[in-house]
C-alpha positions as CSV (number, residue, x, y, z in Angstrom):
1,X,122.0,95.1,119.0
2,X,122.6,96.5,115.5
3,X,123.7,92.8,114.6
4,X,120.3,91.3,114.8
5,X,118.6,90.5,111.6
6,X,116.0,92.9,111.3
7,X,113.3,93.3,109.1
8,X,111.4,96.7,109.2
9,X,107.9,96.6,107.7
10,X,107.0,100.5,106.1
11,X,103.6,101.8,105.5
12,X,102.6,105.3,104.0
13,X,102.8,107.2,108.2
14,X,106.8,106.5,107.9
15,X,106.9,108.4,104.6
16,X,105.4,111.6,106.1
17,X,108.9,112.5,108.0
18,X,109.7,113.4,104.0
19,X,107.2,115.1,103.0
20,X,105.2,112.4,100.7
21,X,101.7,113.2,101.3
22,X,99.3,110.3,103.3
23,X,95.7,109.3,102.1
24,X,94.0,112.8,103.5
25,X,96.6,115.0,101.5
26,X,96.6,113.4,98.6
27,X,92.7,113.8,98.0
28,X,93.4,117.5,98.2
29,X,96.4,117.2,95.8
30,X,94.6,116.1,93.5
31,X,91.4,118.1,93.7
32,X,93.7,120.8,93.5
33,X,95.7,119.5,90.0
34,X,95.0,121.8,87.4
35,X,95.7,122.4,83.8
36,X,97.9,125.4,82.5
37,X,96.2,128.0,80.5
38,X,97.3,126.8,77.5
39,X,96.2,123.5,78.0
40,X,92.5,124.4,79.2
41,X,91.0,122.8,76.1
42,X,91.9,119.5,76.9
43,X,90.1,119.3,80.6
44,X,86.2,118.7,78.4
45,X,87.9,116.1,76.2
46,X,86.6,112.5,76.0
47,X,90.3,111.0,76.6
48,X,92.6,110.4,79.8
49,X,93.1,114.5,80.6
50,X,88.4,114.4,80.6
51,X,88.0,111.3,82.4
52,X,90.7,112.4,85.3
53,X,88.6,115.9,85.7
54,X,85.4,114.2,86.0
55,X,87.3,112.1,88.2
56,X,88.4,115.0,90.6
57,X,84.7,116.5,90.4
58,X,83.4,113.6,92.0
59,X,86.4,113.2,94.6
60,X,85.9,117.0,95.2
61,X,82.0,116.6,96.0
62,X,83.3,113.4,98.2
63,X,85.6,114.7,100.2
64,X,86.8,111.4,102.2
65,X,89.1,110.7,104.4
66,X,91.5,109.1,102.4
67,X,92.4,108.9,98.4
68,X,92.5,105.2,99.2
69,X,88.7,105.3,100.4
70,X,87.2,107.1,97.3
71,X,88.9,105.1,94.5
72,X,87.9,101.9,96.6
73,X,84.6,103.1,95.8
74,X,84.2,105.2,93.1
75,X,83.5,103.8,89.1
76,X,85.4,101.0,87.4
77,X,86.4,103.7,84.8
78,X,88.1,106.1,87.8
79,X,90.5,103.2,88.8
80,X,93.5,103.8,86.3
81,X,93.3,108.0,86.4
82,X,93.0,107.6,90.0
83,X,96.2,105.6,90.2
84,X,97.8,108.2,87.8
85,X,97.1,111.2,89.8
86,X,98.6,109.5,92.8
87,X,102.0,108.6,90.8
88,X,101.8,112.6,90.0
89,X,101.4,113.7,93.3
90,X,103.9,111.4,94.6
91,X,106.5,112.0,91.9
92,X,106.0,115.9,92.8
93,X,106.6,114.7,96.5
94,X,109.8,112.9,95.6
95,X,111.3,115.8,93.6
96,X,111.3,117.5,96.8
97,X,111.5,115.7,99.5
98,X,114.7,116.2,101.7
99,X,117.9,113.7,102.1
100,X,119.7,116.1,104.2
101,X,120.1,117.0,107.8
102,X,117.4,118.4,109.8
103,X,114.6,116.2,108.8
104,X,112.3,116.5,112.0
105,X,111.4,112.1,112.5
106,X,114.6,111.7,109.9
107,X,114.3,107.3,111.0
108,X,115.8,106.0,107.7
109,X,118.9,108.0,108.4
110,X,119.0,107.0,112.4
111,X,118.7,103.1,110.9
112,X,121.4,103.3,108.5
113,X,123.7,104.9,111.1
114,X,123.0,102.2,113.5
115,X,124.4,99.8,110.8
116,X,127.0,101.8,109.0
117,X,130.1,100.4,110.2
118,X,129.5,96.4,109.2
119,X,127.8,97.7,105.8
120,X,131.2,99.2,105.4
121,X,133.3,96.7,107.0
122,X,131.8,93.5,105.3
123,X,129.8,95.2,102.0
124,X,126.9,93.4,103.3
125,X,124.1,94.1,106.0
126,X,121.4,92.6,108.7
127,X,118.3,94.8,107.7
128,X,116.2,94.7,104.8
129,X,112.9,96.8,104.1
130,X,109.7,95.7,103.0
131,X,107.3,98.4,102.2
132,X,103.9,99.0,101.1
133,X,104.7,102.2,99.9
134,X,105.3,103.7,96.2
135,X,108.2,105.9,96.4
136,X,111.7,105.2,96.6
137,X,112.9,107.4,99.6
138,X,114.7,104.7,101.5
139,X,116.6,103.7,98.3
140,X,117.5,107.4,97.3
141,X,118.5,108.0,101.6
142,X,120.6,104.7,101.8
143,X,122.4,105.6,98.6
144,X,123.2,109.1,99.5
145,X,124.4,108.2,103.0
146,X,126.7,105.6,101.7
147,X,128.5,107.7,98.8
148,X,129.9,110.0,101.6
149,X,132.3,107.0,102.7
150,X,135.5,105.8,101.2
151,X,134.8,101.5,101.3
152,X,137.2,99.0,99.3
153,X,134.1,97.4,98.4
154,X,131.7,98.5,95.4
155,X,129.5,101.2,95.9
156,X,127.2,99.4,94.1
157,X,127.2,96.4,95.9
158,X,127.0,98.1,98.9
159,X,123.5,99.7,98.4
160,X,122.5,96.9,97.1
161,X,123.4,94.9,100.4
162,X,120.5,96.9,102.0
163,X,117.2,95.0,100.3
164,X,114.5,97.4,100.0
165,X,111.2,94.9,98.8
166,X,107.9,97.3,97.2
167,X,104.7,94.9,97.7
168,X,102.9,97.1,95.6
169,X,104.3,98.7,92.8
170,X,106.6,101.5,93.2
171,X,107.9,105.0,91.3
172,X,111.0,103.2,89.5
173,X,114.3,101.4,90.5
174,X,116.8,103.9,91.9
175,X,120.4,103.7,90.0
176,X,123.0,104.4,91.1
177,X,124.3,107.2,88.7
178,X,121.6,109.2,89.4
179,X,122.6,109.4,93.1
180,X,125.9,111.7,92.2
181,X,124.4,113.0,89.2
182,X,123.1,117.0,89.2
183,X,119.4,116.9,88.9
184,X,118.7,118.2,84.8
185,X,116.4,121.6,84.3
186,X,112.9,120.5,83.6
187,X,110.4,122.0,81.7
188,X,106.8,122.8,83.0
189,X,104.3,119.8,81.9
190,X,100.2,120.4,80.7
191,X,99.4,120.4,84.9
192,X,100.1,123.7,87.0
193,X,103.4,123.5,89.5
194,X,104.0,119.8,87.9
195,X,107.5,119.4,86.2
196,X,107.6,117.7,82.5
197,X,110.0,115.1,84.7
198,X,107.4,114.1,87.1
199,X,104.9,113.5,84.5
200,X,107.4,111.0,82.6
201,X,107.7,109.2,85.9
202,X,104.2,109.2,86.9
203,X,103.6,108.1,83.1
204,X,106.0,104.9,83.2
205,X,105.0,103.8,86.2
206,X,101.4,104.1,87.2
207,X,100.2,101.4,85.6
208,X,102.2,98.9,88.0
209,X,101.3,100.5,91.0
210,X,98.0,98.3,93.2
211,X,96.2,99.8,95.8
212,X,96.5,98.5,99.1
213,X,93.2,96.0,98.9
214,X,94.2,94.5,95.2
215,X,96.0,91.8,95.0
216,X,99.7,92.4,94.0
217,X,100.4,90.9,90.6
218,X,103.9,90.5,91.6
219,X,103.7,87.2,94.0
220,X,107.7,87.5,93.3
221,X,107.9,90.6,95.5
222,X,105.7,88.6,98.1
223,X,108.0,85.3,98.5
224,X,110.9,87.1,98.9
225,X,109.5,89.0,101.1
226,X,108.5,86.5,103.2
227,X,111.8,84.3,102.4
228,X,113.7,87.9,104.3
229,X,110.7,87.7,106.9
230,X,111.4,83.9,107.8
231,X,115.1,84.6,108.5
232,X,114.4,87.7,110.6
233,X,115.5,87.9,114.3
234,X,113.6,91.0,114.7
235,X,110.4,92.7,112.9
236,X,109.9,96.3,113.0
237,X,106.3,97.8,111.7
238,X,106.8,101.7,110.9
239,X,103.4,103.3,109.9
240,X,100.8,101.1,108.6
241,X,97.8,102.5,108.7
242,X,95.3,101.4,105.7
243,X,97.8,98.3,105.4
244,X,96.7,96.4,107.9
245,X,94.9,93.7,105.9
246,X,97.7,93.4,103.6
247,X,100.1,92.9,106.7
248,X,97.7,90.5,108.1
249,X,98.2,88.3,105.3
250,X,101.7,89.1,104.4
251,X,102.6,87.6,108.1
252,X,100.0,84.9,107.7
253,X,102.1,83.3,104.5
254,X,105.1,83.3,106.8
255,X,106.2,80.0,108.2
256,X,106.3,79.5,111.8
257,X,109.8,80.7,112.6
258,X,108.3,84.3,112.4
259,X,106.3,84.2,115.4
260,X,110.3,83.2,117.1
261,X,110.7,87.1,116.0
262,X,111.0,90.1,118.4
263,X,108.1,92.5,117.1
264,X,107.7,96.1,117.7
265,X,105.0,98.3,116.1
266,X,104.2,101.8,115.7
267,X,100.5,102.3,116.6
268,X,100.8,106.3,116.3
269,X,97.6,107.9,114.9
270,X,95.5,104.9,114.7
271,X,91.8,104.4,116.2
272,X,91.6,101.7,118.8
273,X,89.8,99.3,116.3
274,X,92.9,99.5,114.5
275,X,95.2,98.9,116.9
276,X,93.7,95.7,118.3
277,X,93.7,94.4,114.2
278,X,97.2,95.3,114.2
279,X,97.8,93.3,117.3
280,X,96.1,90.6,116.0
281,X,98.5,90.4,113.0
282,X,100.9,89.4,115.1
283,X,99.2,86.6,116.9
284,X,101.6,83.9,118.3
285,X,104.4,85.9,118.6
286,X,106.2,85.5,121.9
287,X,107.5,89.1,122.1
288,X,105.7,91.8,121.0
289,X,105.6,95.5,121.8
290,X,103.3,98.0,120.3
291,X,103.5,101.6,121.6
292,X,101.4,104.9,120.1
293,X,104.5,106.9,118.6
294,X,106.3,107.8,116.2
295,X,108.7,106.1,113.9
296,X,111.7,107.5,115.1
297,X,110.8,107.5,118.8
298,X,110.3,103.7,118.6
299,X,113.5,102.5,117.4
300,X,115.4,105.0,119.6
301,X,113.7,103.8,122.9
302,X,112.4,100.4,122.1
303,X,114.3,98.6,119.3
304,X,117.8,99.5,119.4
305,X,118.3,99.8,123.4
């Protein structure tokens, strides 16, 4: 049924597959981001660089659960630093994360196989992402994938076919040049084991990024969202987790023709108070089927059988 118009909803669990870090590891990430020697001076200062380290002294005395938990809490003044230590830490992630063979989970590349032969055939597609998630994995995987195949159509055209929606903010738009093109030296930044190229990504676009109980200040990204989620035969929910909420009312905005929709859901990893929320976001729906795996294991046993 790789024909069906499908929708697959992505929170921050379906990013660990490639290596970008959940809520847990990126409070450790950043307790552990430090300055180089050279740059000691700067940690005591009264700008951004002093106001992040008294940041990280208080998340390090802390010590929550998740990254998300802390800043939900922590001083008016922390919000901003807080959101660019993530875009660090996630930047870092994305310089290293895999689009090869051998990922252990790998479910954007078992998706994209499923659908391969009409994206080729026709230059369009019948799946469409929206995620609550900052990085740009499933643009960069999509675009790899598809540049190993001759097509008459344009390559350009052709990744763009496969809609990939970010509700909150996300680490740039990925071009299409930069797919073929060899990845340039970089130079060490002011932070230990942090390239000068992740800090000028984390830099640009931390400021647009929301955390998951803000409201998005792109209602844009929300309609069409829901405009792709009212035409959708099937939705598909890969690793929410802290999301729920913002899922709940996602859905809710949805006209009625979503709860016509085949749902499956992912409810690996969460508590059983979460599991009945996220069961409740999908109240009304006539088929619905939530099982406690993983990503990967859902789409190959219960979605596309």
């Amino acid at each position: 049924m790789s024909n069906v118009r499908t929708c697959f909803i992505v929170g921050a669990g379906a990013s660990a597959p490639y290596k970008f870090p959940l809520g847990s590891e990126l409070v450790e990430q950043i307790v552990s981001l430090k300055l180089t020697q050279e740059n000691q001076n700067a940690k005591g200062g009264v700008d951004r660089i002093g106001l992040l380290f008294e940041m990280i002294e208080d998340l390090n005395r802390a010590r929550p659960d998740s990254i998300d938990q802390y800043i939900k809490n922590a001083r008016d003044q922390y919000r901003d630093v807080a959101a660019w230590a993530v875009s660090i830490c996630l930047a870092v992630a994305s310089e290293s994360s895999p689009i090869s063979f051998g990922v252990q989970g790998d479910w954007v590349r078992f998706i994209i196989n499923r659908h391969v032969d009409d994206i080729l055939r026709t230059g369009s597609c019948d799946i469409s992402f929206v995620t609550f998630n900052y990085d740009t994995y499933i643009e960069r995987a999509v675009g790899t994938m598809l540049s190993g195949y001759p097509t008459t159509h344009s390559f350009s055209e052709l990744v763009d076919s496969v809609k990939c929606i970010h509700l909150h903010g996300c680490l740039g738009k990925v071009k299409v040049r930069d797919l073929y093109a060899e990845p340039a030296e970089s130079k060490p930044s002011m932070f230990e084991n942090v390239s000068e190229r992740a800090m000028r990504i984390a830099e640009k676009y931390y400021e647009s990024l929301r955390f998951y109980w803000e409201k998005p200040e792109q209602f844009e990204a929300q309609d069409r969202a829901r405009h792709i989620l009212n035409g959708a035969e099937r939705i598909v929910v890969l690793g929410i987790g802290q999301a729920i909420e913002p899922l709940r009312n996602l859905l809710s905005g949805c006209s009625s023709s979503t709860r016509g929709a085949e749902y499956f859901a992912t409810s690996f990893g969460l508590t059983d108070v979460q599991t009945r929320r996220l069961e409740s976001a999908f109240w009304g729906a006539g088929r619905c089927t939530i099982k406690p795996v993983k990503a990967l294991e859902l789409l190959q046993h219960h979605v596309y059988t």
